[in-house]
LUMDREN-968866 format. One record per residue (C-alpha): residue number from 1; residue in three letters; chain; x, y, z. Coordinates in Angstrom, 2 decimals. Last residue first. Layout:
BEGIN
NUM|ALA|A|X|Y|Z $
...
//
This chain:
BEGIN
93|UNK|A|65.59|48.53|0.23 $
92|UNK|A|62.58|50.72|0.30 $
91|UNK|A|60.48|51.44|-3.30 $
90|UNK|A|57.69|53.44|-3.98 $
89|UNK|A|59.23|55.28|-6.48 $
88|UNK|A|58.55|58.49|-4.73 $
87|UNK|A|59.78|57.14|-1.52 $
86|UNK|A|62.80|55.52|-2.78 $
85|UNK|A|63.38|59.72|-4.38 $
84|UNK|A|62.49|61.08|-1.11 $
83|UNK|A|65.49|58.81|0.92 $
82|UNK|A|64.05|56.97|3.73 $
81|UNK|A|64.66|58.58|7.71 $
80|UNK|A|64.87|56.40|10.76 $
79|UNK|A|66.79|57.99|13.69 $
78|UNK|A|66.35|61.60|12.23 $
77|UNK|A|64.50|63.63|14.76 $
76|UNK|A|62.15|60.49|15.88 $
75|UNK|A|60.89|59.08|12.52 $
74|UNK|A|61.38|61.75|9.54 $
73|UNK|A|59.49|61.17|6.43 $
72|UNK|A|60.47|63.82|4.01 $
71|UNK|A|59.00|67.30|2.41 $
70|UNK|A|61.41|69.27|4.94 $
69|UNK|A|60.05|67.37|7.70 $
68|UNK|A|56.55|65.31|7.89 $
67|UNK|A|56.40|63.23|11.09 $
66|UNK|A|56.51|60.06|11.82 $
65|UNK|A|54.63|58.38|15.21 $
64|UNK|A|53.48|55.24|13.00 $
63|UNK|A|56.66|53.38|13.27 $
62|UNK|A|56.79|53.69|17.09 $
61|UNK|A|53.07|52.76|17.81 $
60|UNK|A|53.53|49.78|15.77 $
59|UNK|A|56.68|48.25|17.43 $
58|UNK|A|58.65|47.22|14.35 $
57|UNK|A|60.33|50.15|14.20 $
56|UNK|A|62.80|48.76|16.95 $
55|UNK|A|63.91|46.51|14.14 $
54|UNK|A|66.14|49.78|12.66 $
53|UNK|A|67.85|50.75|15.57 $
52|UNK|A|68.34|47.49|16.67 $
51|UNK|A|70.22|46.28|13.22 $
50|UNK|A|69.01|42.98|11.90 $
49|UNK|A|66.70|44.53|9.23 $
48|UNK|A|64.21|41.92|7.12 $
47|UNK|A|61.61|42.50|9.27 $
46|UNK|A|61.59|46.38|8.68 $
45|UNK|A|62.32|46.47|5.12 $
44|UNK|A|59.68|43.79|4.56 $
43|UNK|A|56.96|45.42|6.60 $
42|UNK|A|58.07|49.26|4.71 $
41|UNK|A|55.19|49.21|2.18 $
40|UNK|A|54.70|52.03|0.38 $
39|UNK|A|51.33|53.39|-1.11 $
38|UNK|A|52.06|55.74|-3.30 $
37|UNK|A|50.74|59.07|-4.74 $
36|UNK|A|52.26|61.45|-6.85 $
35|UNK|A|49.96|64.94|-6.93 $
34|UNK|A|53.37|67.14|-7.32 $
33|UNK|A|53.30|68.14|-3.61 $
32|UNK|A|53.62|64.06|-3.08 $
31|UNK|A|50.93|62.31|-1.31 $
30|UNK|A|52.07|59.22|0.83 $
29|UNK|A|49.96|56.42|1.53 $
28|UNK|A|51.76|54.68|4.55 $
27|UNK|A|51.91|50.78|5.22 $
26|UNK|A|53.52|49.13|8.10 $
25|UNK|A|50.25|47.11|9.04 $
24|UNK|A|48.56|49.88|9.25 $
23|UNK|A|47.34|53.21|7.49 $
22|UNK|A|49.67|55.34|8.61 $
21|UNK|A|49.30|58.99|6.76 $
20|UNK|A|51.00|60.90|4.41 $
19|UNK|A|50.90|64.77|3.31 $
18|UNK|A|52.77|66.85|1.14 $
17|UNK|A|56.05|64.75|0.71 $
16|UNK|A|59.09|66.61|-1.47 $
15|UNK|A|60.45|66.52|-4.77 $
14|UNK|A|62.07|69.06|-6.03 $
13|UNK|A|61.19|70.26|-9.42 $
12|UNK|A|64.08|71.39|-11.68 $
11|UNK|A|63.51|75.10|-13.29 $
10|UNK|A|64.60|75.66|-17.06 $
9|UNK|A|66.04|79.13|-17.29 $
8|UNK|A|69.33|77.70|-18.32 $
7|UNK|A|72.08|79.79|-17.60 $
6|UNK|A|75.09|80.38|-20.18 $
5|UNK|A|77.91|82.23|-18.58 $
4|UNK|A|80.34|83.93|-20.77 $
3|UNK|A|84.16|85.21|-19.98 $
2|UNK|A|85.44|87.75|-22.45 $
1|UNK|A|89.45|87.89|-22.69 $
//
């Protein structure tokens, strides 16, 4: 019996956040390592969120105190956190 393994050399790009920065009104332009940019909104997200973990957020000087971890946004070691990939598309549900 001969076992074979078959690897594929082509590499798979993760995506992660190189910079970003609060520009206001709930808005953050985010710069991907791969030169992606987007401006996402998260006002509607935010408002639209009944839970008071989420709605806290809404205080300004909470939602713009994020910080870049492991190529993600990361508010307050993990209580509000996006998924990259929303992110990249520019889109929060």
């Amino acid at each position: 019996m001969k076992i074979i393994e078959q690897y594929s050399e082509k590499q798979f790009d993760k995506i992660e956040i190189g910079f970003a920065k609060y520009i206001g009104d709930y808005a953050i332009r985010i710069n991907f390592k791969d030169g992606t940019e987007k401006l996402v909104d998260f006002k509607s997200f935010l408002k639209k969120s009944q839970h008071p973990s989420i709605n806290k957020y809404l205080k300004e000087n909470l939602f713009s105190d994020f910080k870049i971890v492991e190529g993600n946004l990361n508010w307050n070691d993990y209580d509000l956190i996006f998924p990259v990939w929303d992110l990249y598309n520019g889109r929060i549900e």
